[in-house]
C-alpha positions, 0 to 999 in steps of 0.5 A: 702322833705328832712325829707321825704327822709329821712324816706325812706333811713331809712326805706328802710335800716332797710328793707334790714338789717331786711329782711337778718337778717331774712332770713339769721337766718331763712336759718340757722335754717331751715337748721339745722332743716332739718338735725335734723329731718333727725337725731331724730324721730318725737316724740322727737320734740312731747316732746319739743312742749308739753312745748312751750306754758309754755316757750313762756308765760313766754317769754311774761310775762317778756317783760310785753310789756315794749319793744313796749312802749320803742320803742314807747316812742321818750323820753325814758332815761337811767333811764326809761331802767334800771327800765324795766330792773330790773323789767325784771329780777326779774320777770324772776327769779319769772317764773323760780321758777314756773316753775321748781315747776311745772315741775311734774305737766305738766310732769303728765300732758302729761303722759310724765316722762322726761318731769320733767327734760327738763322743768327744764333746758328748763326754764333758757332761759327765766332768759337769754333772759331777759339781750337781751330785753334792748339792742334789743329794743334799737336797734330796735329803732333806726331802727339799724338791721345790729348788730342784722342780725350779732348777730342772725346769729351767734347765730343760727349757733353756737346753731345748731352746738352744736345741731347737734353734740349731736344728731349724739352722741345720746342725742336725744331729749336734742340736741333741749333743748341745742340748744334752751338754746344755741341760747338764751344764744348766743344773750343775750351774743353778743347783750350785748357786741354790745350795751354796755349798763349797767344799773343804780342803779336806780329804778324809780316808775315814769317810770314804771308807765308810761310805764307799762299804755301803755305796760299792754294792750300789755301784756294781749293781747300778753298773750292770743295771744301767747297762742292762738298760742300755744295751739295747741302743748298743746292740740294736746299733750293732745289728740293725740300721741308725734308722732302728735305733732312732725310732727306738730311741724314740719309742723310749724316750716317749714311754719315759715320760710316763714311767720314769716320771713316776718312778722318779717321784716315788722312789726318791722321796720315798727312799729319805722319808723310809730310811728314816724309819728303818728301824720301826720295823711294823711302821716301815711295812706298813708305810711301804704297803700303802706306797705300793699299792697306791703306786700300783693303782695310779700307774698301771692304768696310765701305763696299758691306756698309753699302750692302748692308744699308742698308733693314733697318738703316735701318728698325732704327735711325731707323724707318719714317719715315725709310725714304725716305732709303735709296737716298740712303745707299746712293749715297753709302755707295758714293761715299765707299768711295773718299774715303780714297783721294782723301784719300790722293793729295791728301796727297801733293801737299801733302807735297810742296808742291805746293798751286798743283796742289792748287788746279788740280785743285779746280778741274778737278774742279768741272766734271764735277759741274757739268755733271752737276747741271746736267743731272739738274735741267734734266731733271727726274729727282728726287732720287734722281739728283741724289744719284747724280751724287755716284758719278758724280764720286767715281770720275772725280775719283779718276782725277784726283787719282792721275794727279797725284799719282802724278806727284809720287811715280812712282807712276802711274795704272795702278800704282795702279788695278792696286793697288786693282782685285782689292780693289774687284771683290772688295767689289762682289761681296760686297756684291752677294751681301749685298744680294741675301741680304737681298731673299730672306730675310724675318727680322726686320730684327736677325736678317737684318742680322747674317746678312749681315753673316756671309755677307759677313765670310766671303766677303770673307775666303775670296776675299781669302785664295784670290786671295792678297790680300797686304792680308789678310796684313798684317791677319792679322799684325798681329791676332794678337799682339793677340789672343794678348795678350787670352786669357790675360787673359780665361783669368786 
């Protein structure tokens, strides 16, 4: 009983730190998004998504899924650290060399002449992010969020000062390449001090063979998944206009506010407390059973109501000129209500070890999209389809990834669905009738977002609690004691 409660304090704590830290480094970063956009045009953020894709393989590439197998190895030493640090560092200044020769290949690519320079300042970040690997994996271990919400927060805010500043000066788009460089440096810099880890002079073959077994499955699919997301701002770079990209850029960015926070905080304080139980078989299933369907019932409604009100508060926050990116968040809004769950089910494969399937599964799940960009460019149906394809793929590779992974745990397919399907039927039709309220009302964009909001907390709410919802119990319980510990202090 007492191990228990303890895996509850520190799951819960992590939870919280998590989720503000990601909150609070979200808010920030939305915030001085908006007021970029507000500042810059949409071909300027079009310019930075053409060579997301290149950073964000590279970021992958230098992790080679050694940060999952630190987590995940309860013995890991001073020696297994400094062997993945090295190895790190020498494959990021390798990437920095490709890329910087690169430069005119992907700037001819895109037809786009700057694009030479941007990628090669663009790709120092991936040299500095390799000295924060090693102190955030460590703090992530030991489920320690509190130096990484106060690391992150200030990284955010210090980068997008800087930002903002060089964009009401007129650097235009080398506002978002500075801001990028500055949040990495920022984090590496504080993480570093924080943790106060050197590494060794020691390069062990032992570690990184052992390592790298688990962690290479971890990198190929991390590889194809990472460009899988992100071949959209390549192909989107390719077909359509720097403008098309910017508002999807945009349009991606501003639903990652809710869904990668989310995502974020659930999967990676998740993962260390659920590795930890690997080997209780009937605890895990249990544990995982209950994050799945809390998870679904906080974020499915958050998801849809976003959807719902997504033309007045697209209008309210970046204004008229951006209302062409609406469809495009309102389709990946509805695409990534389910990303925790897929975060969820993909964790317990590597909980459970089982990265070869991780890696079979990525792969699985790349030909579906495939099939289906394929056809909506070939076809011609713009743009608009081409974002939706994202829906598409997130609900059948859901399927996927539970078959799999419910194997692992018992926990099957029709388990799970049956889990999920009240709380996702209930969202949909909430936000139906949110959206549906916002065509028929003609107040102004504040006002018609807030009642919207209000009809759709109390639908959700009254029909979670007449169907008996178990979920709204949970939340309930656990909102009470908080709020009964606030109005006394607010009375005194």
């Amino acid at each position: 009983m007492k191990q228990e409660n303890s895996l509850k304090k520190k799951t819960i704590s992590g939870l919280l730190w998590s989720f503000g830290d990601m909150m609070g480094n979200q808010g920030v970063q939305f915030i001085i998004q908006i007021i970029l956009a507000r500042l810059l045009a949409p071909e300027d953020f079009g310019i930075i998504g053409m060579i997301l894709v290149f950073v964000a393989l590279s970021n992958s590439l230098v992790d080679s899924g050694f940060t999952q197998a630190l987590i995940r190895d309860q013995k890991a030493n001073q020696t297994d650290y400094s062997t993945v640090f090295y190895f790190n560092l020498a494959v990021s200044i390798f990437i920095y060399g490709v890329l910087f020769l690169s430069a005119p290949l992907i700037s001819n690519f895109f037809d786009e002449a700057q694009l030479t320079s941007i990628v090669r300042v663009l790709a120092l970040g991936v040299i500095i992010n390799a000295f924060s690997i090693i102190p955030r994996a460590m703090f992530t271990k030991e489920v320690d969020f509190k130096v990484q919400a106060k690391v992150n927060m200030a990284a955010s805010v210090l980068s997008g000062a800087v930002a903002v500043a060089m964009a009401l000066i007129g650097f235009g788009v080398w506002s978002l390449v500075v801001r990028m460089l500055a949040l990495n440096g920022v984090q590496a810099l504080m993480l570093m001090f924080y943790r106060r880890w050197r590494p060794s002079l020691v390069f062990s073959t032992v570690s990184f063979k052992r390592l790298f077994g688990f962690g290479w499955k971890l990198l190929v699919s991390g590889l194809i998944d990472t460009a899988y997301n992100n071949v959209y701002y390549l192909i989107i770079g390719k077909q359509y206009t720097a403008a098309s990209l910017g508002y999807y850029t945009n349009a991606a960015k501003f639903s990652d506010v809710a869904t990668q926070t989310l995502t974020a905080t659930i999967q990676r304080v998740t993962y260390p407390v659920l590795s930890g139980i690997q080997d209780q078989e009937e605890r895990l299933k249990n544990s995982f059973k209950k994050v799945i369907k809390l998870s679904g019932f906080l974020i499915f409604p958050i998801m849809v109501g976003v959807a719902a009100v997504a033309e007045p508060l697209i209008y309210l926050i970046f204004g008229e000129k951006w209302m062409t990116m609406v469809p495009y968040f309102q389709l990946l809004c509805i695409a990534g209500m389910l990303y925790p769950i897929h975060a969820l089910n993909l964790n317990i494969l590597q909980v459970k070890g089982r990265s070869d399937l991780f890696l079979y599964l990525e792969i699985i799940k790349t030909i579906v999209p495939t099939v289906l960009i394929f056809l909506v460019i070939w076809m011609d149906w713009g743009l608009t389809a081409l974002v939706a394809t994202v829906v598409l793929d997130s609900h059948i590779s859901l399927f996927i990834n539970i078959y799999f992974s419910g194997r692992e745990i018992s926990y099957s397919v029709k388990e799970q669905i049956r889990d999920l399907l009240p709380i996702y039927a209930i969202s949909l039709g909430m936000g139906a009738a949110v959206y549906g309220l916002g065509q028929l009302v003609s107040f102004p964009a504040a006002l018609t977002i807030l009642v919207q909001i209000g009809i759709g907390i109390v639908l959700y709410i009254g029909i979670s609690k007449l169907l008996k919802i178990e979920e709204f119990d949970t939340v309930y319980d656990l909102l009470v004691p908080v709020i009964k510990k606030i109005k006394p202090a607010k009375t005194g």
